[in-house]
N, C-alpha and C positions, 0 to 999 in steps of 0.2 A: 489222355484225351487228345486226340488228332487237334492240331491248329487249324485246321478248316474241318467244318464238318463233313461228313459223308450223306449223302441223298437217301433215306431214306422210301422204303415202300407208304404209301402208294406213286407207284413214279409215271410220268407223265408216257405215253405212247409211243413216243420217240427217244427216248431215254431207256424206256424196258425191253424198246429192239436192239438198241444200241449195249446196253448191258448183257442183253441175251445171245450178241454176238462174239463177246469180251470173253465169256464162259463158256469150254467144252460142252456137248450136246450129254445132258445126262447127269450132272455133275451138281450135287445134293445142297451144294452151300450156294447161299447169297453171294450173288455178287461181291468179289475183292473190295474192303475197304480201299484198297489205293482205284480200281475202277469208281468207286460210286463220289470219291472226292475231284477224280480229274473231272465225271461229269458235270462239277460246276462249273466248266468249262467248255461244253461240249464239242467248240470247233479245234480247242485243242486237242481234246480226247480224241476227235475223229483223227488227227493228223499221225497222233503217236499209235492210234491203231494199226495204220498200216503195216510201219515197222515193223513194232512187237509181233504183231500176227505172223507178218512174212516170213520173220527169224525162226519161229516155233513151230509153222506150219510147211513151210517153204524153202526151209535151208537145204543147204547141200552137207553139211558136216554132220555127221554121226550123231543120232538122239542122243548116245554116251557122252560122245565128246560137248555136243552143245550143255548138257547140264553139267558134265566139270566144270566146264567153263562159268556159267552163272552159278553153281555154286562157290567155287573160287575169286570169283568178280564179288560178289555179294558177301563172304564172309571176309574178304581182305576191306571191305566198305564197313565193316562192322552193322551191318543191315541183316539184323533178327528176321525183319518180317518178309523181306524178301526170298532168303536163305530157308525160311521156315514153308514156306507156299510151293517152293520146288522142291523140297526137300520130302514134304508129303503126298506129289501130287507124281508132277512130272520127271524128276529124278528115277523112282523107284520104277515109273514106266517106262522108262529107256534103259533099266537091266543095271543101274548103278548101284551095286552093295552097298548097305549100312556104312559097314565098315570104311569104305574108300567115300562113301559122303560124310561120315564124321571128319575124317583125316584133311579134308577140305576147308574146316572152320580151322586147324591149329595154325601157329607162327609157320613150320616148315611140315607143308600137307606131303611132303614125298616125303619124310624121315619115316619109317616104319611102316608103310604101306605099300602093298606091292603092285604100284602103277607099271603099266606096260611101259616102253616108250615114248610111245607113242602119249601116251597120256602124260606122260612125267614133261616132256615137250609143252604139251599144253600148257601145264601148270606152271612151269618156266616162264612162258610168254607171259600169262597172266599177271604175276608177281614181278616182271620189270617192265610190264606195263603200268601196273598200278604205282611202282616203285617210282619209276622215271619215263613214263610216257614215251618211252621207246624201246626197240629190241637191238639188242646185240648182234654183230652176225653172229656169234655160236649159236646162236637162242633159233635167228634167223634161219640156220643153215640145217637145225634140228628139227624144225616145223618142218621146212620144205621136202627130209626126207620122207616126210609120210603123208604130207598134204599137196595138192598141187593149187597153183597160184590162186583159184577162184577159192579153195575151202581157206585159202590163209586170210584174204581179205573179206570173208564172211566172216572170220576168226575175230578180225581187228573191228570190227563194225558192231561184233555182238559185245566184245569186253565194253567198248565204248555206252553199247544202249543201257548195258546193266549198270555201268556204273550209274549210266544219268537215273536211272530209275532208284538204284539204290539212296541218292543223293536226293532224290525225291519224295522217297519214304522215309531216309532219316529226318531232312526237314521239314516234314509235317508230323514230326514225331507220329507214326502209325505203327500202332500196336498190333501183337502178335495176330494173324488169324486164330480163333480159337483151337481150330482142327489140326492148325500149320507145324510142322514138325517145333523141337525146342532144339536151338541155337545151341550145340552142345558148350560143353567148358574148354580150355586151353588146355590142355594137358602138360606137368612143366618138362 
């Protein structure tokens, strides 16, 4: 059970515009438990829209690249439900194999997986970012070969939102979406 409740249908007018903008045009599930609990907040909810939306709808980094990224942000958070929502949704539509998003929940998501460089780069970042909040220049110098300055700091901006979000869902303990992919196992 979530620590704050989630808002419930029937939602007030400005809440079910606000939730119906939260959600892809088309898209058969209720509104995100984590959307219908930030709306007990709604001027928060409004602020963190921006963001999120801009990242998802607005980025300059590669639909691929952007969901390595929050799946690797979100399974090193150890954040099921976050990992499970893209993993079902938005993952699989930006062209990311099964395969290479399972390889993303393990300890070392490049050992046995055949990431490009480019992608192996990403993963790197991600993991000494979460590790120690900053990059290496090897780390540094391995983005730069395939990113130019504006995709790196879109790069660092999205690690950042995902973790807050995962940090979000973990502490309101929010349970799986039902449809939401499952968190696979560790593999040893």
């Amino acid at each position: 059970m979530p620590r704050i409740e989630p808002l419930t249908p029937p939602y007030t007018a400005d809440v079910d515009r606000a939730l119906r903008r939260w959600m892809p045009p088309g898209v058969p599930h209720e509104p995100l438990t984590l959307f219908r609990v930030l709306h007990r907040n709604p001027e928060l909810a409004s602020r963190m829209f921006a963001l999120g939306a801009g990242l998802l709808g607005h980025g300059l980094l590669p639909a691929m690249d952007r969901e390595i990224v929050i799946a690797r942000v979100t399974a090193r958070s150890d954040c099921a439900y976050e990992w499970g929502v893209h993993a079902a949704t938005l993952a699989p539509q930006a062209g990311l194999a099964p395969e290479l998003l399972r390889a993303t929940a393990q300890p070392d998501a490049v050992a046995g997986a055949s990431w490009s460089p480019r992608h192996t780069a990403l993963l790197q970042a991600v993991d000494e970012l979460n590790d120690t909040a900053r990059l290496t220049q090897p780390t540094w110098d391995a983005l730069r070969a395939h990113y130019e300055e504006t995709h790196v700091l879109e790069l660092l901006v999205l690690v950042g939102w995902y973790r807050t979000v995962s940090l979000l869902a973990n502490g309101l303990l929010l349970e799986e979406e039902p449809w939401g992919a499952r968190f696979p196992e560790a593999t040893p």
